[in-house]
C-alpha positions in Angstrom: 29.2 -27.4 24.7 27.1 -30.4 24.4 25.5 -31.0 20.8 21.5 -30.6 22.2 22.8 -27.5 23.9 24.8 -26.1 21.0 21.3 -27.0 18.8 19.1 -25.2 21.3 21.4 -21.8 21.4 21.3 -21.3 17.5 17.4 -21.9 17.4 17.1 -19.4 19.9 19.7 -17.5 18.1 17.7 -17.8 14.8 14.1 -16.5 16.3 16.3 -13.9 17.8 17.0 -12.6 14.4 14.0 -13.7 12.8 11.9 -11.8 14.9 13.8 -8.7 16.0 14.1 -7.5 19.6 10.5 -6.4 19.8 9.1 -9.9 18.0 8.7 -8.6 14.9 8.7 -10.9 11.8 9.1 -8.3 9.7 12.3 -6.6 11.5 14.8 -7.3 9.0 12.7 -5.7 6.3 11.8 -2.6 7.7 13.7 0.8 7.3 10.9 3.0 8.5 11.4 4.8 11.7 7.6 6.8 12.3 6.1 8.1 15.1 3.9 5.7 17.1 5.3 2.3 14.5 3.8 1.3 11.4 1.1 0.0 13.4 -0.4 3.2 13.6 -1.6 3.2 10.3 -4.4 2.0 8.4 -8.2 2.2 9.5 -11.5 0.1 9.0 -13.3 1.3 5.5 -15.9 0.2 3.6 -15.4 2.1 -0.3 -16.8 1.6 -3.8 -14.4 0.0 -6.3 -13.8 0.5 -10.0 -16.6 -2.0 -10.7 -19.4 0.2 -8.2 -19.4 -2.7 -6.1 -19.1 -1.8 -1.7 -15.8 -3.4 -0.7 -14.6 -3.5 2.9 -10.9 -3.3 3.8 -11.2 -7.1 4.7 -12.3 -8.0 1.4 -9.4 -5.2 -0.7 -6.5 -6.8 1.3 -7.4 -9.9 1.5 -3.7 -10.2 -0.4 -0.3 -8.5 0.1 -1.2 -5.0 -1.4 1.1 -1.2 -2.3 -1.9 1.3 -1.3 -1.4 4.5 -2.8 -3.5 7.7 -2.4 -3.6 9.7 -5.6 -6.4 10.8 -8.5 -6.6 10.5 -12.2 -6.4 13.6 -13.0 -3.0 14.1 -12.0 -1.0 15.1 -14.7 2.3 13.5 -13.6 2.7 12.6 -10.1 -0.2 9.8 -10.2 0.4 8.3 -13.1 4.1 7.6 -13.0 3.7 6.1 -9.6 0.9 4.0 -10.4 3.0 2.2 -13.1 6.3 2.1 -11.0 3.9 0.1 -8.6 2.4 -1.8 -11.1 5.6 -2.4 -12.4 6.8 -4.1 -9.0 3.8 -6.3 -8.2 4.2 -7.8 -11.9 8.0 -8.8 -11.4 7.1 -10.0 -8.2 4.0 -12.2 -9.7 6.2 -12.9 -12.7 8.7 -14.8 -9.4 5.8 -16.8 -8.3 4.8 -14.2 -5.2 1.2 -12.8 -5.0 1.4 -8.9 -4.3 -1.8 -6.3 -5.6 -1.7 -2.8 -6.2 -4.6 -0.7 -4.4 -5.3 3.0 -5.4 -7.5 5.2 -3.1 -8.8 8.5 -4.6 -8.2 11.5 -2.6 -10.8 13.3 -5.2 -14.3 11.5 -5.2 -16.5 14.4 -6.5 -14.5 13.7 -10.4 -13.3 9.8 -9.5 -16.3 8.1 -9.8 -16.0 4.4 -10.4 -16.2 4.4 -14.4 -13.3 7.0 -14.2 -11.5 5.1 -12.0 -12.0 1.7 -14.1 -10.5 3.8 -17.1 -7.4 4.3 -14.7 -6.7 1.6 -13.3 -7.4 -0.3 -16.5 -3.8 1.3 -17.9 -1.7 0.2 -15.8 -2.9 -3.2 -14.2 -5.9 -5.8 -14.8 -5.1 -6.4 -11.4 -5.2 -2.8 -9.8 -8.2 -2.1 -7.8 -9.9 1.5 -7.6 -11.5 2.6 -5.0 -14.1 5.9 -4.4 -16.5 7.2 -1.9 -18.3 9.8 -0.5 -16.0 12.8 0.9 -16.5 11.8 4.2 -15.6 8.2 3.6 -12.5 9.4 1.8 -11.1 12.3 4.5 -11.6 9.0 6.9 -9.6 6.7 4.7 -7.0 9.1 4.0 -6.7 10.0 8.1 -6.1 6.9 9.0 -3.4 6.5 6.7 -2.1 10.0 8.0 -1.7 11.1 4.0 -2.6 14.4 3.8 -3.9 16.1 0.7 -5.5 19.2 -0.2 -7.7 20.3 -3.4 -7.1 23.5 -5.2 -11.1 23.9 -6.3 -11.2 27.4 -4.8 -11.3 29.4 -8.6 -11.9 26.0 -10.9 -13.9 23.5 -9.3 -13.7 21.5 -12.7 -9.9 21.2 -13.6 -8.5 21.9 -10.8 -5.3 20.2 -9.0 -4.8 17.9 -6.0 -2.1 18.2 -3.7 -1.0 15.1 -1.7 1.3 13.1 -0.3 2.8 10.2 -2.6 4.1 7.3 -0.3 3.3 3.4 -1.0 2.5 1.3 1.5 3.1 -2.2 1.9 -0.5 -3.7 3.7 -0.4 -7.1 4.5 -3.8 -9.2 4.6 -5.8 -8.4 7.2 -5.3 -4.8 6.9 -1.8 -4.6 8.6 0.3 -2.0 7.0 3.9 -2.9 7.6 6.5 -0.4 5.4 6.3 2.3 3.3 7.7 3.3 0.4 8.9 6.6 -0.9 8.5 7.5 -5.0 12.2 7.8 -5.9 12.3 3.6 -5.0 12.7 2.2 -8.6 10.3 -0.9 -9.4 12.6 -3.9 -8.8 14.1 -2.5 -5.4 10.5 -1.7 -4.5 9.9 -5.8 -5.5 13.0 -6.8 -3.6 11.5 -5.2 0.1 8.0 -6.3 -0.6 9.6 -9.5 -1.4 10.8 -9.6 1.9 7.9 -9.1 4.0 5.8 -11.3 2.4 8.3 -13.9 2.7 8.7 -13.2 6.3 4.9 -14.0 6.7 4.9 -17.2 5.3 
């Protein structure tokens, strides 16, 4: 086999694996099989931060980001994985490689922005909050297909939250490419982020 022939089969071997059968760059990252493809999730929004400023989604991930819906008065759950993440995008900065943590309330009637500030505050100078109106939120939360549920019926004060706890991995522009389950510890969750956003670049 002749030497420009030989050249031209690897490089075409190479985008081959690169980019998976389907083209995708991200094809040797991903382990998530869902319904309808990764592509499927995510949605439009515009939402009030921690600082009460309107943000769109264009302007949140306008960086590699792990999106979690949660609130802050979660007594376990929230917290935990709001520090695993925060945990991940700091190794990952600490390597030289940009990543953001993103948390979306699923309760806006307690999460204003001054509560959410206080929140995000202990984990991450980076983390951003965001809030909104109930309707803003049940459309945020739909098009991220995370369901959750509050327990107001007989305490609408201190009442509990139930929700779904995946990460996701949304890459600027508002792609979402992977998700992450909690029981990923902080530096395999760094590794697989890693991996996308190399991919990308």
């Amino acid at each position: 086999m002749g030497t420009a022939i030989t050249i031209a089969v690897l490089a075409a071997g190479t985008a081959y694996l690169t980019l998976g059968r389907n083209g995708d760059i991200y094809a040797q990252c991903s382990k998530s099989n869902v319904a309808g493809g990764m592509d499927s999730f995510g949605t439009s929004f515009t939402l009030t931060n921690q600082d009460g400023k309107r943000v769109t989604d264009q302007e949140v991930f306008s960086k590699p980001s792990l999106l979690y819906f949660g609130y802050t008065f979660c007594p376990d759950v929230c917290p935990l994985d709001s520090a695993r993440n925060a945990e991940a995008a700091a190794i990952l900065n600490d390597r030289g490689v940009e990543l953001q943590t993103v948390f979306i309330t699923v309760d806006p009637r307690r999460d204003t922005p001054e509560v959410l500030a206080d929140f995000t505050d202990a984990f991450s100078d980076d983390m951003i909050g965001l809030t909104g109106t109930d309707e803003e939120i049940a459309a945020v939360n739909k098009g991220w297909r995370n369901y959750y549920k509050l327990n107001d019926e007989e305490d609408d004060e201190y009442y509990l939250v139930d929700h779904m706890t995946n990460t996701y991995l949304v890459m600027p522009g508002n792609q979402t490419v992977e998700f992450f389950s909690r029981d990923e510890a902080p530096e395999v969750l760094a590794d697989r982020a890693a991996c996308f956003i190399d991919a990308a670049t």
